[in-house]
C-alpha positions in Angstrom: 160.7 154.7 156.2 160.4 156.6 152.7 157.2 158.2 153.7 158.4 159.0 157.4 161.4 160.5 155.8 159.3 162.2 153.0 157.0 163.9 155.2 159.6 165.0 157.2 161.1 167.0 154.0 157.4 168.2 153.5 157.3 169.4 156.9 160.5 171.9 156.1 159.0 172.6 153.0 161.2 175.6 152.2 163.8 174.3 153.4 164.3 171.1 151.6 167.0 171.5 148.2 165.6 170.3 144.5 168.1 168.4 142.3 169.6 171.4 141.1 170.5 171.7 144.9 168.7 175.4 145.1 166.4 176.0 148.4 162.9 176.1 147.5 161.1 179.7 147.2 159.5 181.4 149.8 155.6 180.6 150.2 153.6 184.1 151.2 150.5 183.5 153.0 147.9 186.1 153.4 145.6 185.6 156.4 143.7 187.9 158.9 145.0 188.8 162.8 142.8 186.3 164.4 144.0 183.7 161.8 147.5 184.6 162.6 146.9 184.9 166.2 145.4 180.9 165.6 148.5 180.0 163.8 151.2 181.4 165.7 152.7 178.7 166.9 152.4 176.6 163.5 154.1 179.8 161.7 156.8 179.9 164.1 157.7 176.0 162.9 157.9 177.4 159.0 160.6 180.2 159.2 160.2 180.5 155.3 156.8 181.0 155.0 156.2 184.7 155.3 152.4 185.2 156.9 151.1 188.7 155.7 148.2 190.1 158.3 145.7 191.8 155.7 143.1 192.6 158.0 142.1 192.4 161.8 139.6 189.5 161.1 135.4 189.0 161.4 132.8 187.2 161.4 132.9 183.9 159.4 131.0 185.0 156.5 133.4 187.9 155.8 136.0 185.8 156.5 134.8 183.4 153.8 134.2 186.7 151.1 137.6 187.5 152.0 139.1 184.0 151.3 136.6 184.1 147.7 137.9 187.4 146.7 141.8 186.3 147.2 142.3 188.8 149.8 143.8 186.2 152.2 144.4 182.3 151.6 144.0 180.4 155.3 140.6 181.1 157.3 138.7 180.1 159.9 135.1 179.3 159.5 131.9 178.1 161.5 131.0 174.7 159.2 127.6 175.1 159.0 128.5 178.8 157.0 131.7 176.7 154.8 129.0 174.1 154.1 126.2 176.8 153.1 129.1 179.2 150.9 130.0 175.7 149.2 126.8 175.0 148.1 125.5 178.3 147.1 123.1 178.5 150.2 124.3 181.3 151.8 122.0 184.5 151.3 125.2 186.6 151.9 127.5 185.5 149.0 126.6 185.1 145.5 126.7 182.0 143.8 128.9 178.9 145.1 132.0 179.4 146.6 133.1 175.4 145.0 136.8 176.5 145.1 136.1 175.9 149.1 138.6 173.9 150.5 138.4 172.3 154.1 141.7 172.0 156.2 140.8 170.4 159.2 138.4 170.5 162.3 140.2 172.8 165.4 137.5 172.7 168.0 133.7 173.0 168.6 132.2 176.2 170.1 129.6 176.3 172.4 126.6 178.5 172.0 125.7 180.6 175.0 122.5 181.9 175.3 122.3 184.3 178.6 119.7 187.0 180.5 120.1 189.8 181.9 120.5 189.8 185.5 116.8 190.8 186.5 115.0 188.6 183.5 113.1 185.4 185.3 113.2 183.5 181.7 115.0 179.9 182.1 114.5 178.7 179.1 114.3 179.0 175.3 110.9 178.8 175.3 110.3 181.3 177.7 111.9 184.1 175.4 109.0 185.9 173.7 108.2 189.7 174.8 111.9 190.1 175.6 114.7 192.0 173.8 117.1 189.6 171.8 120.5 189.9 170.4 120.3 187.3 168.1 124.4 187.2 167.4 126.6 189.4 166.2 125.8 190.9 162.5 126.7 188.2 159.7 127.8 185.3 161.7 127.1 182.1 162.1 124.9 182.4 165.7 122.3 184.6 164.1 121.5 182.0 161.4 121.0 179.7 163.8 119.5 181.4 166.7 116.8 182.6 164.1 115.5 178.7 163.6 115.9 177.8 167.0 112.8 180.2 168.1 111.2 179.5 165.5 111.3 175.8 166.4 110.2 176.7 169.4 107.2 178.6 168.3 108.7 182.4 168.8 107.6 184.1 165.6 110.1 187.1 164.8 107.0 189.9 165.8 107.0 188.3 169.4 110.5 189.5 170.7 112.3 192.7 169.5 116.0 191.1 167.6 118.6 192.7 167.0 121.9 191.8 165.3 124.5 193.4 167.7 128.1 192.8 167.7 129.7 190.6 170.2 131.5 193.0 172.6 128.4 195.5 172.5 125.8 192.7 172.8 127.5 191.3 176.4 128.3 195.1 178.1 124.3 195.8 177.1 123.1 192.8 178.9 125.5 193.8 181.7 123.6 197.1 181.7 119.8 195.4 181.8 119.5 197.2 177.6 119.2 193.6 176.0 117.2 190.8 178.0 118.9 188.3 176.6 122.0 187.2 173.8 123.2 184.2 172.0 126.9 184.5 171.3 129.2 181.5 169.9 132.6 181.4 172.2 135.3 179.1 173.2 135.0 179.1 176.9 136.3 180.3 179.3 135.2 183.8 177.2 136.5 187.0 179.3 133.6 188.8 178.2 131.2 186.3 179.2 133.2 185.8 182.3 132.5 189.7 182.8 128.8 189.6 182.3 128.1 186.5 185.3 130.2 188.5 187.4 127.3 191.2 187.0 124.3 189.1 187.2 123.8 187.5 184.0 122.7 183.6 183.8 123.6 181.2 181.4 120.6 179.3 179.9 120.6 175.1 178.5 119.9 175.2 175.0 118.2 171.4 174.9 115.3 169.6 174.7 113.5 167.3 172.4 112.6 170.4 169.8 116.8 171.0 169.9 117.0 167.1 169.2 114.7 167.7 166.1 116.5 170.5 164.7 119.9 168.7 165.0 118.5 165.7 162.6 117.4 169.2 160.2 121.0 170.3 160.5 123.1 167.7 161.8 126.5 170.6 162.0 124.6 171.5 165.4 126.5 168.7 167.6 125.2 168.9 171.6 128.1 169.8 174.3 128.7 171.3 177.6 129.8 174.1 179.2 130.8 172.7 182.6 129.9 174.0 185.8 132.4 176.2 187.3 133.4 177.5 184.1 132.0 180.9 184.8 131.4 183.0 188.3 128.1 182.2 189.6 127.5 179.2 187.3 127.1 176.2 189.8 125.5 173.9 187.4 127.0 172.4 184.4 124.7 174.1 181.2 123.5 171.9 177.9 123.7 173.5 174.6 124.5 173.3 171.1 128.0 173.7 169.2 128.9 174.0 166.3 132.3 173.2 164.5 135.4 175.5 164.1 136.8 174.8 160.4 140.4 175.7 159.2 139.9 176.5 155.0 141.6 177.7 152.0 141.2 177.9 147.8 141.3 174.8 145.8 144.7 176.3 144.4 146.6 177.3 147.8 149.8 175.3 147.6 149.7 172.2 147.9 153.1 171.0 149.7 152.3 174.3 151.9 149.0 173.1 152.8 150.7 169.9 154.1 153.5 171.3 155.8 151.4 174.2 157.8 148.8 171.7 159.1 152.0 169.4 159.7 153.0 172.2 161.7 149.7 172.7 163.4 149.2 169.5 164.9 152.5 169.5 166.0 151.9 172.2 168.4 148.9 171.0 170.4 149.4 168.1 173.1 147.6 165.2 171.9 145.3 165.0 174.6 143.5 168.3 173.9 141.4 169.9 171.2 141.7 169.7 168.1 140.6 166.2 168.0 143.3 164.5 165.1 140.7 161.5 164.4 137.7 164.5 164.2 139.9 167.0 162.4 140.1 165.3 158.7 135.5 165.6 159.0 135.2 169.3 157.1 132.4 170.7 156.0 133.5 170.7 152.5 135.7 168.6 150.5 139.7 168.4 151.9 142.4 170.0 150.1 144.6 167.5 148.4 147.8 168.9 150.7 145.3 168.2 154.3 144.0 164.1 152.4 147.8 164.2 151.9 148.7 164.7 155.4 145.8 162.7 156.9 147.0 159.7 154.4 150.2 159.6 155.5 149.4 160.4 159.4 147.6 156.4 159.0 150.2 155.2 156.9 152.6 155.8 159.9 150.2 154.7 162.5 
C-alpha cells in the first residue's frame, strides 16, 4: 500500500506538498515538435510540467546532438544510433555521449525497402545498376541499408546512392527519378501509402544473409508489414526493424523522469504497442527515475 500510494504522489509530481506544505516547483522540459507531438497525451496528465517546443524535430542523430548539447532533454532515438552515440561509435558525434540515458522502448519500425513502379527487381539482391536512396541524410536507415548490400555483395560503385530526405525520396520514386528507397516508418505511412497508390512495390528484406547480419547486430529484430497494409500490397512483406527508444541526460530529473513515463503508459491501452514487458530493454543504461518506475510497476504486480 505505501508504494501504491507513493507512486501515486510521484505520478502528480508537482502537485504533491513537502513538509513545509508548499507545492513543488514547476519542472520545464525542453523537447522537439515530433517529441511533443509523441507525448501529448502524457503532457496533458502533468499540468505542471511546462513542455517548451525548441525545434521542429530530425533525424535521430540530430536528435541525439541536440539532447548532448542541452538544447532539449526528452528524445526519441532509433537504438542501434543510442547504442552507437553511447559508446563513441557513431562517426557523426564526437567522443561518447555516456551521459545517455534510456527511457523506455515505444515501438519497432519496420524498414521498407520499395521500386519504382516500372523496376522488375524483387529482391535485395537484385539491386545493383539501379539508383538508390539509401535513407534520409543522418539517420538511422542509411547506416543500415549501407551493410545490408554489402552483405549481399553490392559494392557502393555498382548502384548510384544517394542520401535523400524522406518526403523527397518517396514523391521521386513516385516519379520513376529513384529506382528504389529504403525508408524506416511506422505503418500505415501516408507517404508510403501515396507511392503504392502510383505503382511502387514493397520488397521482403529477408533471407539467410539478413539472418547473418542480425547475429552482427542483433538491434535489427525481423517483423512484418501485413498484407493489406498498403494499396496494391496483397501479400504480407518480411523485413527488418529496428527499435524506437524514448532518452534523456543522466541529470534530467529524476521524480520527473518517473512521473512522465508514469504518464506515458498510462495513455496507451495495454494491448497495443509499446510493449510494457519490452519497454524497460534500452539500448543504453535506464535512468534511475524509468528503473524506478519499472521497480515499482513489479512490486505492484
Amino acid at each position: 500500500m505505501r508504494l501504491f500510494v507513493a507512486g501515486l504522489c510521484l505520478l502528480a509530481v508537482c502537485s504533491c506538498t513537502n513538509t513545509s506544505g508548499t507545492t513543488q516547483p514547476t519542472h520545464t522540459l525542453r523537447v522537439s515538435r515530433n517529441t511533443s507531438n509523441d507525448l501529448r497525451d502524457a503532457l496533458e496528465r502533468l499540468p505542471n510540467v511546462n513542455a517548451q517546443v525548441v525545434s521542429d524535430g530530425g533525424s535521430s542523430i540530430t536528435s541525439l546532438t541536440d539532447l548532448r548539447n542541452r538544447r532539449t532533454d526528452v528524445s526519441g532515438t532509433v537504438a542501434d544510433v543510442a547504442y552507437l552515440a553511447y559508446a563513441g561509435q557513431l562517426d557523426e558525434m564526437e567522443g561518447r555521449f555516456d551521459q545517455l540515458r534510456g527511457m523506455a522502448v515505444t515501438g519497432l519500425n519496420p524498414i521498407h525497402l520499395l521500386t519504382a513502379p516500372d523496376i522488375k527487381a524483387r529482391s535485395l539482391g537484385e539491386l545493383s545498376g539501379l539508383h538508390l536512396s539509401l535513407g534520409a541524410p543522418g539517420s538511422s536507415t542509411a547506416l543500415v541499408t549501407e551493410r545490408l548490400l554489402l552483405a549481399h555483395g553490392i559494392a557502393p560503385a555498382e548502384v548510384r546512392a544517394e542520401k535523400i530526405p524522406n518526403a523527397e525520396m518517396l514523391k521521386q520514386l513516385a516519379q520513376g527519378d529513384v529506382d528504389a528507397a529504403f525508408a524506416m516508418f511506422n505503418p500505415p505511412n501516408q507517404a508510403v501509402t501515396v507511392a503504392m497508390k502510383a505503382g511502387a512495390h514493397l520488397i521482403d528484406i529477408e533471407g539467410p544473409i539478413v539472418e547473418e547480419m542480425r547475429t552482427q547486430y542483433p538491434y535489427l529484430k525481423r517483423t512484418l508489414i501485413p498484407a493489406g497494409t498498403y494499396p496494391n500490397q496483397p501479400q504480407t512483406v518480411r523485413t527488418i526493424g529496428i527499435d524506437i527508444a524514448l532518452v534523456c541526460r543522466a541529470d534530467l530529473n529524476e521524480d520527473l523522469v518517473y512521473s512522465l513515463l508514469a504518464a506515458y503508459f498510462a495513455t496507451r491501452p495495454a494491448m497495443t504497442p509499446p510493449n510494457l514487458d519490452r519497454a524497460p530493454a534500452t539500448p543504453v543504461p535506464l535512468h534511475p527515475g524509468a528503473a524506478r518506475y519499472y521497480r515499482q510497476r513489479e512490486l505492484a504486480r
